[in-house]
C-alpha positions as CSV (number, residue, x, y, z in Angstrom):
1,X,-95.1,-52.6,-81.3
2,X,-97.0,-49.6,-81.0
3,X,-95.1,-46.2,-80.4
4,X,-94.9,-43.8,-78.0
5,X,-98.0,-41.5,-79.7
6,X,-100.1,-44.5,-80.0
7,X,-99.5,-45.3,-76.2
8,X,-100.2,-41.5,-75.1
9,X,-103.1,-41.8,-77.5
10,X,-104.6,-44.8,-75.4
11,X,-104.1,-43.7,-71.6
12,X,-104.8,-41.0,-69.6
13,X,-104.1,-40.1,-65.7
14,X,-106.9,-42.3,-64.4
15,X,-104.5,-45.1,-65.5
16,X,-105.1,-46.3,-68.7
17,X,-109.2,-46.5,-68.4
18,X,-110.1,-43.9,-70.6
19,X,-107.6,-46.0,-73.4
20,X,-109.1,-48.9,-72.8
21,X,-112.5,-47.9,-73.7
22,X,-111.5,-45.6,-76.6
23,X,-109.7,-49.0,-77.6
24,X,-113.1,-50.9,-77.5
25,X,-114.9,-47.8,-79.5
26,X,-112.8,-48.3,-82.0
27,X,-112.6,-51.7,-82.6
28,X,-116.2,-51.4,-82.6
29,X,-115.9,-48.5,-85.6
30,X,-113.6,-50.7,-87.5
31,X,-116.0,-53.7,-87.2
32,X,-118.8,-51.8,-88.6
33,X,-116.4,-50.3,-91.6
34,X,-115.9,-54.1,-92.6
35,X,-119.9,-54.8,-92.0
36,X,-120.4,-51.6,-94.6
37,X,-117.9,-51.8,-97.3
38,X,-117.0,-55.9,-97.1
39,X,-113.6,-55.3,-97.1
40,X,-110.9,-52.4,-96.2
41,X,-107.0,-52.0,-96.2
42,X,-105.5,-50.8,-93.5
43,X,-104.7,-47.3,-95.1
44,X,-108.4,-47.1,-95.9
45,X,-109.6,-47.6,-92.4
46,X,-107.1,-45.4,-91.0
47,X,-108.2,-42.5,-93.6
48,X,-111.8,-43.2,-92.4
49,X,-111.4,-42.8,-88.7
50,X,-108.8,-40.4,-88.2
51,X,-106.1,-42.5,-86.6
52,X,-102.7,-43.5,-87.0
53,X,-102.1,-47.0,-89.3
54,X,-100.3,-48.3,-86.6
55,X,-103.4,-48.2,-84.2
56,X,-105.3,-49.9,-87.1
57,X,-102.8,-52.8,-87.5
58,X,-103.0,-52.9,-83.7
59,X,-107.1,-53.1,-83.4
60,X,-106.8,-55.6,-86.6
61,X,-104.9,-57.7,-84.9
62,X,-106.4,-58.5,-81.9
63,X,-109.8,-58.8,-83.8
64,X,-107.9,-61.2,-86.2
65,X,-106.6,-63.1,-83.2
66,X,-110.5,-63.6,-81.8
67,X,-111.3,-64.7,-85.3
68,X,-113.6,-61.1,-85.4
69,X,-112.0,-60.3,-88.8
70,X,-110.4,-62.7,-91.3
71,X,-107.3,-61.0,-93.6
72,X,-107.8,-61.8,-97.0
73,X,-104.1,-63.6,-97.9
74,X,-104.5,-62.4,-102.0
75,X,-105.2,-58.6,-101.7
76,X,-104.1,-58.1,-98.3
77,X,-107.6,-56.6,-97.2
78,X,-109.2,-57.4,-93.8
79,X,-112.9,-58.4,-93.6
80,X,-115.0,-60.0,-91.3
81,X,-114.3,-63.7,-89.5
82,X,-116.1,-66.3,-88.3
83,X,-116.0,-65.4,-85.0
84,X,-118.5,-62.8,-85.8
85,X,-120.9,-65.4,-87.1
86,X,-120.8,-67.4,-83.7
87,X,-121.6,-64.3,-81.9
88,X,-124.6,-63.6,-84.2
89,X,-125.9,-67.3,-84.2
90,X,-126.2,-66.9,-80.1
91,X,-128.5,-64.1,-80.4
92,X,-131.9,-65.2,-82.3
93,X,-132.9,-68.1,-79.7
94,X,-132.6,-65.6,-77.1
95,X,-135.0,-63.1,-78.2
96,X,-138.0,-62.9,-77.9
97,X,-140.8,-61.6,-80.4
98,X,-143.3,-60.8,-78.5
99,X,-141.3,-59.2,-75.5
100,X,-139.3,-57.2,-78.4
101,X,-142.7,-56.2,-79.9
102,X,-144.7,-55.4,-76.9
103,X,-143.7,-51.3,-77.2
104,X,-144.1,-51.0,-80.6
105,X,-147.5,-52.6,-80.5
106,X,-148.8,-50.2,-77.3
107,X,-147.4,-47.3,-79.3
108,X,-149.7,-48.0,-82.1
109,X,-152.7,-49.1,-80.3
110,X,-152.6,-45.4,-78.6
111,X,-151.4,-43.7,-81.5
112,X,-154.4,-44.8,-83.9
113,X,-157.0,-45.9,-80.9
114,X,-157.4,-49.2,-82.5
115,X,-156.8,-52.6,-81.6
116,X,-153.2,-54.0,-82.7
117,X,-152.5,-57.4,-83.0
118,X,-148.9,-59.8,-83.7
119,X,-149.4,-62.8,-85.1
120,X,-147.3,-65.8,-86.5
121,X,-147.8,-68.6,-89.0
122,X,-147.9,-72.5,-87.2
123,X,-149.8,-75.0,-88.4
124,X,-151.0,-73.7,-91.1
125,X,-152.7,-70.8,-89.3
126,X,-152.0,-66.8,-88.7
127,X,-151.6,-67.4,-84.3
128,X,-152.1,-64.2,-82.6
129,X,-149.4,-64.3,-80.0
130,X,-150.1,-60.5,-78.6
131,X,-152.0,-57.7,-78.1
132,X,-152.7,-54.6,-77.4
133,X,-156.1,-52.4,-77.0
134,X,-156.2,-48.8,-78.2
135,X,-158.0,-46.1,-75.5
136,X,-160.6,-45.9,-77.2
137,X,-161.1,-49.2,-78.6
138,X,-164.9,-50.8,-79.2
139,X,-164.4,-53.8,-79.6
140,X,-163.3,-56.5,-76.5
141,X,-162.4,-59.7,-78.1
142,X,-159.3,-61.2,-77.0
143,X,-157.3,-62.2,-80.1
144,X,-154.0,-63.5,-78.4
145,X,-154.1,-67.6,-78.6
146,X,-156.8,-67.5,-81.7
147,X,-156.1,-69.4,-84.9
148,X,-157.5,-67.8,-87.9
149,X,-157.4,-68.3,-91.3
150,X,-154.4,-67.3,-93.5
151,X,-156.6,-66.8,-96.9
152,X,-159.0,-64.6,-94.5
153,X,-156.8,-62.4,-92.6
154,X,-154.9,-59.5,-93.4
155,X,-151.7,-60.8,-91.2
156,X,-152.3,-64.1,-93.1
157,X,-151.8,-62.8,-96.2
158,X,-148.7,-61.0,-95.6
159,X,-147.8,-64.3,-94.0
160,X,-149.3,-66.3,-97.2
161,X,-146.9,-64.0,-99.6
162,X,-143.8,-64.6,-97.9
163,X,-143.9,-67.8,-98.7
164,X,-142.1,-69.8,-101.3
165,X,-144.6,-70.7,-104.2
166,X,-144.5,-74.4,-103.6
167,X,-144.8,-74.2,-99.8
168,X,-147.8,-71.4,-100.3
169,X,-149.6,-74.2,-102.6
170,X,-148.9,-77.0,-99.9
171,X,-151.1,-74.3,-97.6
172,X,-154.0,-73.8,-99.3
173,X,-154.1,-76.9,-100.4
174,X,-154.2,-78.3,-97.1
175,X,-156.8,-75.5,-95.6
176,X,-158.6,-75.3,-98.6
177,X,-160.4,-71.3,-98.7
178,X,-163.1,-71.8,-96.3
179,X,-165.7,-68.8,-96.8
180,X,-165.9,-67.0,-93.5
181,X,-168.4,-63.8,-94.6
182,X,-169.7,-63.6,-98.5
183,X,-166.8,-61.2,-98.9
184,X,-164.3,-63.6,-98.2
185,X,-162.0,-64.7,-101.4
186,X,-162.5,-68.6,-102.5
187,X,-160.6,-68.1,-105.4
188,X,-157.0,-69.3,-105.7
189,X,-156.3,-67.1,-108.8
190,X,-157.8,-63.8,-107.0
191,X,-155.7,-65.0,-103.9
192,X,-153.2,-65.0,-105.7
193,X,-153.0,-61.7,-107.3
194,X,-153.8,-60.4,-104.1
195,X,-150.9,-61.9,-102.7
196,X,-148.7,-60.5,-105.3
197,X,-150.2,-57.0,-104.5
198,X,-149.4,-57.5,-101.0
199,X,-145.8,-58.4,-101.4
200,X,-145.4,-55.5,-103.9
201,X,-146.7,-52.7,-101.7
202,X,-145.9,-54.7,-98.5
203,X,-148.8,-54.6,-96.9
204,X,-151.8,-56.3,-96.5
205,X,-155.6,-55.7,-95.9
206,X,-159.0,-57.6,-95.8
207,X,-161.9,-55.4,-95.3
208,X,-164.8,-57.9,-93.7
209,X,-163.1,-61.1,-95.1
210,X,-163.2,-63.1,-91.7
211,X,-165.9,-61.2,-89.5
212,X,-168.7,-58.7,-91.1
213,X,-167.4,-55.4,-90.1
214,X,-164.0,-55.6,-89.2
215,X,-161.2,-54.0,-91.5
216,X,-157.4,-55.1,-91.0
217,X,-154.2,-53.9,-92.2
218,X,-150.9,-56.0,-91.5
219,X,-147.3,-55.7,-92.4
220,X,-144.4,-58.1,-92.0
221,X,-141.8,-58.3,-89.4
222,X,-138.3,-59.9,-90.5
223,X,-136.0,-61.9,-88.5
224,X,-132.0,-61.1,-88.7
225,X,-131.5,-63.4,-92.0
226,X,-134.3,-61.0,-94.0
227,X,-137.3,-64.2,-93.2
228,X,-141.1,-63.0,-92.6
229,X,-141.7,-64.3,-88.5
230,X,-144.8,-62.4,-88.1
231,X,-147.3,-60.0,-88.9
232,X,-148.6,-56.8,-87.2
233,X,-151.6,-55.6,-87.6
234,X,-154.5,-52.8,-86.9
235,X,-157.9,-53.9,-87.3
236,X,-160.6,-51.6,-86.5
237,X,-165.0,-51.5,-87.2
238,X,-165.2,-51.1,-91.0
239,X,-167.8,-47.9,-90.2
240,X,-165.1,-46.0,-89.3
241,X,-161.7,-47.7,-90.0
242,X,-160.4,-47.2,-93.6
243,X,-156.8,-48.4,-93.4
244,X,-155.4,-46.7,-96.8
245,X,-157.6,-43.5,-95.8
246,X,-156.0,-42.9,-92.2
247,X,-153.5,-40.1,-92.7
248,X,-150.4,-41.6,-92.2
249,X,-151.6,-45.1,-90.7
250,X,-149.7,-47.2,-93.7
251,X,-146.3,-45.7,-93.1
252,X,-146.4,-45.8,-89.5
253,X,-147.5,-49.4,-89.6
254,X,-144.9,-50.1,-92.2
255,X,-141.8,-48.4,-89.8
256,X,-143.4,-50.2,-86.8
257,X,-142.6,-53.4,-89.0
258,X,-139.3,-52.7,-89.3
259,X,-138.6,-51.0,-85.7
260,X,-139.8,-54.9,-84.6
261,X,-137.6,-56.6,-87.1
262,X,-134.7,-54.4,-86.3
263,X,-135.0,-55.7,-82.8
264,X,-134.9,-59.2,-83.9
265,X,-131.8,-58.7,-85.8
266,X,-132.7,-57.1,-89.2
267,X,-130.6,-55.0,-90.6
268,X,-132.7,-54.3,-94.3
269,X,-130.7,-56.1,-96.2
């Protein structure tokens, strides 16, 4: 039963409304303790936020009794239920990638003037499902619907090294590595250092691979489980564009990854 402090602590004169979303905020912050640390006492959590133990027991147990949080019977610690997990599960199927990415990709198109592309991997293709034209952009093809060549591609690679080794081989063996320009790579052994490259630095870039004089750059976007969904990528005329030479392009790209993945659920773990 909570006391008379706790009760002051939770209402105010518009008749309780302030309490009630104080009461939410901090069921909230006690959520996000147990997402952190993986487990907490009741002492601990109270420490952390300022607040009476009593007011934690309180918040714990109507997030026990929504199955939010789980208490642990053998050390007594609290930690995050099921309930959670049902929440989370309802959330994937109902975003959408390209409607999540659509900023991100118009903020880089005008940023570097370039054209910026989001692609997927289906049928054993990189599918370009977006796109957006920088100001000052020269080139006019329309991308969005195209299927191009994993091997070829920059997003395809970054697509190519996400995959497990087996599934990768099942790729290529499948496609094969059609030359597309006489700098394109046929080799599986180059490929595959390449790819190693690309998951290491985590990006990826072809410089005239599938067209003479186009240069890419892509980087991966995650889905809330840590999975590669997609790729974004600049690609610009290889006369001027120079990914790795663009002050600050690489980085950019990279956080524009992760700004994408983070609306899909990612949380960098």
């Amino acid at each position: 039963m909570a006391s008379n402090n706790d009760r002051e602590t939770d209402l105010d004169a518009d008749g309780g409304q302030h309490g009630g979303v104080q009461s939410v905020d901090r069921a909230l912050a006690v959520l996000e303790i147990l997402a952190r640390d993986g487990h907490a006492g009741v002492s601990d959590i109270a420490d952390e936020m300022g607040i009476h133990k009593s007011t934690v027991s309180r918040l714990l147990g109507s997030l026990v009794s929504r199955e939010m949080v789980h208490q642990n019977s053998e050390r007594g610690k609290y930690q995050l239920g099921f309930g959670i997990l049902r929440l989370a599960s309802s959330i994937p199927g109902r975003l959408s990638l390209v409607r999540e990415a659509r900023p991100v990709l118009e903020s880089l198109a005008e940023e570097f003037k370039e054209t910026v592309n989001l692609a997927v991997m289906r049928s054993n293709f990189a599918v370009n499902v977006d796109q957006a034209m920088g100001p000052s952009t020269l080139a006019t093809y329309d991308w969005v619907g195209s299927l191009t060549p994993l091997h070829a591609t920059s997003s395809g690679k970054v697509l190519l090294a996400a995959l497990p080794a087996d599934e990768r081989k099942r790729v290529l063996r499948e496609t094969g590595l059609p030359s597309r320009t006489p700098r394109t790579v046929t080799s599986m052994k180059e490929l595959e250092t390449q790819l190693i490259g690309v998951a290491r630095d985590g990006y990826g870039v072809v410089r005239e691979e599938l067209e003479i004089g186009l240069t890419a750059v892509a980087v991966p976007v995650y889905n809330h489980v840590g999975a590669v969904i997609g790729a974004v990528s600049i690609s610009g005329p290889a006369f001027r564009f120079d990914p790795e030479q663009v002050p600050g392009l690489l980085e950019t790209l990279k956080q524009a990854g992760l700004q994408i993945s983070a609306r899909m659920g990612y949380t960098g773990r």
